[in-house]
C-alpha positions, 0 to 999 in steps of 0.5 A: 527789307533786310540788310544781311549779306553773304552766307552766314549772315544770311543762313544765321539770320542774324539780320534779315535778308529780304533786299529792298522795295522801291514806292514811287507815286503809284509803282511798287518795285521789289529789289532781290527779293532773298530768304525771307522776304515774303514774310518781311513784306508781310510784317510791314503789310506791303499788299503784293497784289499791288506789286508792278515788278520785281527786279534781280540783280543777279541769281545768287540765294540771298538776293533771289530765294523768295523770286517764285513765291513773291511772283505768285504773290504778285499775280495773286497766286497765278490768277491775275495776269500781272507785274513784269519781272526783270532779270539776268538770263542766267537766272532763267536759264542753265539752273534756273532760280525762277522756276519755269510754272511761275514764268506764266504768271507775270505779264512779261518777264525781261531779260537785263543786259548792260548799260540799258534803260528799262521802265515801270509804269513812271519809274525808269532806271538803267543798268550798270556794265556788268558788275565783276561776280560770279554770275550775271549781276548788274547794279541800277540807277534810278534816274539822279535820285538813287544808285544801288552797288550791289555785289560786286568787286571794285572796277573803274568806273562803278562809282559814274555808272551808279553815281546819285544824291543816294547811293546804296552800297553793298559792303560784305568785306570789312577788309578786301580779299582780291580771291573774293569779289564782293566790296570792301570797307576801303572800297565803299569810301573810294565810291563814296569819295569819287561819286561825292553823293549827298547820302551814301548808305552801307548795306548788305553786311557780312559778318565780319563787317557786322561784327565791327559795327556797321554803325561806327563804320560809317560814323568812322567814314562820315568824318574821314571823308565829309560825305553823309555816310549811315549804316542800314537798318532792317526795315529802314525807310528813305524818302528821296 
């Protein structure tokens, strides 16, 4: 639904910054839903009534801002008690991003923690340790088939917790800043390298990294490393 990460990418639209949307059998699943994401589900004539849950890895505006109307679109505007919605505490609570008349309408809301495992109808996923942000952020693994790295900056072990035939890997960096926590280009290929997955997809680009080409950046790492390694696209689909 978008592949803009970080401010200014996000502020400028210069790609979309809707997150990402899971379909699995009957389950719909939406992943941070940020600045626009109502409308890129809208031009893809996704049914959101039909939507089961959506999940926030954390409360930043690029991956949260759309939450409330998304909620109200989930429940047809408040009126079918429906969808579960998983996220950080720090989401709901001290300077909420989800505002306190939507939390009626989901048939439950789920506070994330670490390392636990969670299910939508038939799609079980489990959370990351807690990822190194500025606020409560989680990654997630969808069983062997998929991993999502969402903002964080590198510790040990985030390439097990998130290891998978597809992983996808928030990349805003194009070269690491140790001030700012968020991956880098070096980083991606060190995950890439220690989780050897059959598929590694760089995402969620901050302008530095889009002015470099996110393309060629992984065209650059496909042949360095051996694995597999695209770059994202707004409204890009994968089948697992």
């Amino acid at each position: 639904m978008g592949t803009a990460g970080a401010r200014f990418m996000v502020a400028k639209q210069i790609a979309a910054s809707g997150g990402l949307f899971i379909e699995e059998g009957n389950t719909r699943i939406s992943l941070d839903p940020g600045p626009g994401a109502i409308v890129a589900y809208a031009a893809r004539k996704v049914d959101l009534t039909t939507l089961d849950a959506i999940v926030l890895s954390h409360r930043h505006l690029d991956h949260s801002s759309d939450v409330n109307v998304m909620i109200e679109a989930m429940t047809d505007g408040g009126f079918s008690h429906r969808g579960v919605l998983l996220c950080p505490s720090d989401a709901l609570d001290d300077d909420p991003v989800v505002l306190k008349y939507v939390r009626r309408f989901p048939r439950e809301i789920i506070r994330l923690a670490a390392t636990t495992s969670y299910t939508v109808n038939d799609v079980a996923f489990t959370t990351s340790g807690r990822h190194v942000h500025q606020h409560e952020t989680y990654g997630f693994r969808f069983g062997e088939k998929l991993g999502w790295i969402t903002d964080s900056g590198y510790y040990d072990g985030i390439a097990d917790e998130h290891k998978a035939d597809v992983m996808v890997i928030h990349t805003v960096l194009e070269h690491c800043r140790p001030e700012l926590p968020h991956l880098c280009i070096a980083d991606a290929e060190r995950i890439v390298r220690e989780a050897k997955p059959r598929l590694a997809i760089l995402t969620h680009y901050g302008m530095a990294v889009w002015r470099a080409n996110p393309t060629e950046i992984a065209a650059d790492l496909t042949q360095r490393i051996g694995t597999d390694v695209q770059a994202a696209r707004d409204g890009m689909s994968i089948e697992l």
